[in-house]
C-alpha positions as CSV (number, residue, x, y, z in Angstrom):
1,X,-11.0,25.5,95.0
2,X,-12.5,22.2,94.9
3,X,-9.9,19.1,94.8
4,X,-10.3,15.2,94.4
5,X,-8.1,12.4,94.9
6,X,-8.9,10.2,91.8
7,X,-8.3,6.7,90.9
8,X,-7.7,5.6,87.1
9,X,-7.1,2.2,85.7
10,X,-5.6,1.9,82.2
11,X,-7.8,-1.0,80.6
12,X,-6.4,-2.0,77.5
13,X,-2.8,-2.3,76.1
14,X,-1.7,-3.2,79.6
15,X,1.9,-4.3,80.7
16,X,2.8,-7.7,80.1
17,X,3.8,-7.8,83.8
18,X,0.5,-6.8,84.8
19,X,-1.3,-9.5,83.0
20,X,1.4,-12.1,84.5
21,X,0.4,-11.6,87.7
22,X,-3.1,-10.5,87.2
23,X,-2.5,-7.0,88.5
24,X,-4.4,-3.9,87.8
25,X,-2.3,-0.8,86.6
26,X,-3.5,2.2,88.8
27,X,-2.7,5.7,88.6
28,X,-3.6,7.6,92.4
29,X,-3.8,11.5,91.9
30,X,-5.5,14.5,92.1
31,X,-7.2,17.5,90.0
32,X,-9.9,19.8,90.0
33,X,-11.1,18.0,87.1
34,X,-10.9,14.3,87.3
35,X,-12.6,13.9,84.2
36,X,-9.9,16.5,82.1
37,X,-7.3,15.1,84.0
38,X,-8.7,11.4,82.2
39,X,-8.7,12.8,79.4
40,X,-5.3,14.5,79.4
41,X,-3.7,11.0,80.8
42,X,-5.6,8.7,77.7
43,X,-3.3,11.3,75.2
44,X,-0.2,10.9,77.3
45,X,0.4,7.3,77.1
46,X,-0.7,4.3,75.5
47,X,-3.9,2.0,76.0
48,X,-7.8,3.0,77.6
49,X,-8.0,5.0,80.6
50,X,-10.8,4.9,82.9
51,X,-11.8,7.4,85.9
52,X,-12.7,4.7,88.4
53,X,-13.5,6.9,91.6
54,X,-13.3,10.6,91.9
55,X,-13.5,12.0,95.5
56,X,-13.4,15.7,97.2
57,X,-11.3,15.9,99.9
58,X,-10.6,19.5,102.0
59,X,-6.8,17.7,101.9
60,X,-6.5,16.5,98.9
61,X,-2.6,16.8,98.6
62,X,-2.2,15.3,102.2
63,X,-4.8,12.1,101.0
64,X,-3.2,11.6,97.9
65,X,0.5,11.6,99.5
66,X,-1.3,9.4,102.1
67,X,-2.1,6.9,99.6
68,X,0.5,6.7,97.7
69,X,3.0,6.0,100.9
70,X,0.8,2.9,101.6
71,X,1.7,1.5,98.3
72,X,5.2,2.6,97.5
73,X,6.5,-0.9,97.2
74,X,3.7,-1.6,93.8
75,X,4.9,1.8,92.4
76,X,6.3,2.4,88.7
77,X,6.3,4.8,85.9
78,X,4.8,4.5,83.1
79,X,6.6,4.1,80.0
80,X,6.2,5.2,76.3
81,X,4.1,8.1,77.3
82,X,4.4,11.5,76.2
83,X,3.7,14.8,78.3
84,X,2.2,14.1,81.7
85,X,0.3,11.0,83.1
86,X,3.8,8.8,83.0
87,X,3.9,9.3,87.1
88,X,1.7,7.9,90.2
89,X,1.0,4.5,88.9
90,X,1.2,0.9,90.4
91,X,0.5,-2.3,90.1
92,X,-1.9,-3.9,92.5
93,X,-3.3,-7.0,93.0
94,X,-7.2,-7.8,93.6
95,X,-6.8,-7.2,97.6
96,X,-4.6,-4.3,97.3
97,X,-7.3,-2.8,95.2
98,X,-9.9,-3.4,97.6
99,X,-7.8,-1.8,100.0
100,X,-7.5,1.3,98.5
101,X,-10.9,1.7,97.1
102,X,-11.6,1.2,100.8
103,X,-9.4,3.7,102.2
104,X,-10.4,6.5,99.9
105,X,-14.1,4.9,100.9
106,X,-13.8,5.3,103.9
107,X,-15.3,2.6,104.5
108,X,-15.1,1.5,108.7
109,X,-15.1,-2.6,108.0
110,X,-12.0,-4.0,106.5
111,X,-14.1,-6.4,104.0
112,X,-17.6,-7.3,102.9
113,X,-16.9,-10.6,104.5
114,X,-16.6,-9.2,107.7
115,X,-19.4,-6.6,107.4
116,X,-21.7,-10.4,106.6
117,X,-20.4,-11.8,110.4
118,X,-20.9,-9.0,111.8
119,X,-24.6,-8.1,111.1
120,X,-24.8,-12.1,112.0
121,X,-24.1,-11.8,115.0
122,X,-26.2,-8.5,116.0
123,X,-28.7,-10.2,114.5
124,X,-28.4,-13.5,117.1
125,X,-27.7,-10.9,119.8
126,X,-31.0,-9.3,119.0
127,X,-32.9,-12.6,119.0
128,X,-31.6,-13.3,122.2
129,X,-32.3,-10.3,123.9
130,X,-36.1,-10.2,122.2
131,X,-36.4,-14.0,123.6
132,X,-37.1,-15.2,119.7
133,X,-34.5,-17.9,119.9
């Protein structure tokens, strides 16, 4: 049975924490339907929910306990919410969020910053070696 390890954001009505210190409010999970899942999550508590990034893993369980070991220290739980959907959030801040959407990326280069220096530099190193420089 097919699995992904989800991200979801709740967009409106957010936590006057979160907008203090411009957090997002992120709920890391998994289902077999990330788009039900949504769905089930937007009845169960208050404000917008968005499905950010859905992705398949063989491992989902082991990904998604993965992940949510690496931020433990942003985790809360959601409150006012009725049902399900109340567990597996955090807060995180703009770099934390790029971390994660990296890691469940898998992307190889920590930032797009670095990605830019390092085609740079092949791109001197093949000048050099072509004698264009």
């Amino acid at each position: 049975m097919r699995k992904f390890v989800y991200i979801m954001e709740r967009t409106s009505n957010r936590s006057l924490w979160a907008m203090m210190t411009f957090q997002k409010e992120i709920k890391i999970g998994i289902a077999n339907d990330s788009e039900r899942r949504r769905r089930e999550v937007d009845n169960a508590i208050k404000g917008d929910i968005k499905l950010i990034l859905q992705k398949e893993f063989d491992n989902a369980r082991a990904v998604e306990t993965e992940l949510h070991e690496k931020f433990k220290d942003s985790r809360f739980r959601m409150k006012g919410g009725a049902g399900g959907g109340c567990t597996e959030w955090f807060y995180l801040s703009a770099n934390e969020y790029q971390k994660l959407m990296r890691l469940i990326k898998g992307w190889w280069f920590p930032s797009p910053i670095l990605t830019g220096i390092i085609l740079i530099l092949l791109f001197w190193i093949y000048l050099i070696f072509t004698k264009y420089l």
